[in-house]
C-alpha positions, 0 to 999 in steps of 0.5 A: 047289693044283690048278687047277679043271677042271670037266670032271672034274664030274659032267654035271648039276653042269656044267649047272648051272653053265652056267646060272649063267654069265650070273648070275656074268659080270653079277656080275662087270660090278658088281664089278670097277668098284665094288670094283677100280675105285672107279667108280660110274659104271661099275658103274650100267649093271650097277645094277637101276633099283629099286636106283638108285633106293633108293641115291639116296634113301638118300643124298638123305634124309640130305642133303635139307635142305641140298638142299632149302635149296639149291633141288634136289627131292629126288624129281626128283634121285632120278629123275635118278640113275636114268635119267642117272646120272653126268650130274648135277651132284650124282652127284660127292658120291652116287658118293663117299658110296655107294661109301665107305659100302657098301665099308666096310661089305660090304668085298671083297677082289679078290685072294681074293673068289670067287662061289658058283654054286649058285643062292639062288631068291628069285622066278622072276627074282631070286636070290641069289648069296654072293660069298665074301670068300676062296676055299677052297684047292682052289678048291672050296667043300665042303658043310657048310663055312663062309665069310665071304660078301657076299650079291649079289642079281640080278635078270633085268630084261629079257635082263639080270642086273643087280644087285638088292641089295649085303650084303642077301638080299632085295630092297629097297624104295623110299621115304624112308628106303628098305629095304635090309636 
């Protein structure tokens, strides 16, 4: 297998590239700590606020008797997930759950996942990005072919990408249930 340079890329396919760096490296800070690592806590920072919270009331809704018959709010929970994170006492079991239920689902495998950089425009600052499950041979995804493929979708929240959505191509919906798909 030939290593890729993209040199040898028309200009305007270099351009585009350059522009979609960002996008991918935020990608990547995601990743690498959810799929490599199994550290949710690591990955949150990467994590769109509006997806902290749909994932922390998805786990909460399943959970909200036995929480609730506990003495927790499940509202103010969700609110804390958001903006604290693994400083909860309850983000031990929504970090176990969340990650086991979303690997499972979306699996990827670090040694052959590879993410396409032509840009999927959902909003001015929201696109979506195929993280493929394997990378063609050449290193090169070619028209017309097909791949197993886990849509990311990113959102620019401030100077940041940060991730939007995980095995869905939209954006997602607080409430109780949240939407994800």
């Amino acid at each position: 297998m030939e290593d890729f340079d993209p040199s040898q890329l028309p200009e305007d396919e270099r351009a585009e590239i350059a522009v979609q760096i960002p996008v991918i490296s935020a990608a990547w800070s995601f990743l690498e700590p959810f799929y490599v690592a199994g550290d949710l806590a690591a990955a949150w920072p990467s994590v769109d606020p509006l997806l902290r919270l749909c994932w922390a009331q998805w786990w909460l809704e399943a959970n909200a008797s036995s929480l609730t018959a506990t003495g927790y709010d499940v509202e103010e929970v969700a609110q804390a997930f958001v903006a604290q994170g693994d400083a909860h006492l309850l983000w031990e079991h929504f970090a176990r759950v969340v990650l086991r239920d979303f690997r499972a689902s979306f699996p990827l495998n670090p040694d052959t996942w590879g993410i396409g950089v032509f840009p999927r425009i959902l909003t001015l600052d929201t696109e979506v990005l195929y993280v493929h499950r394997e990378q063609p041979e050449d290193g090169m995804w070619q028209p017309g072919a097909t791949s197993e493929v886990v849509p990311l979708v990113m959102r620019l929240n401030g100077e940041h990408w940060r991730v939007l959505n995980l095995g869905y191509e939209r954006i997602p919906s607080p409430g109780w249930p949240p939407a994800l798909s």
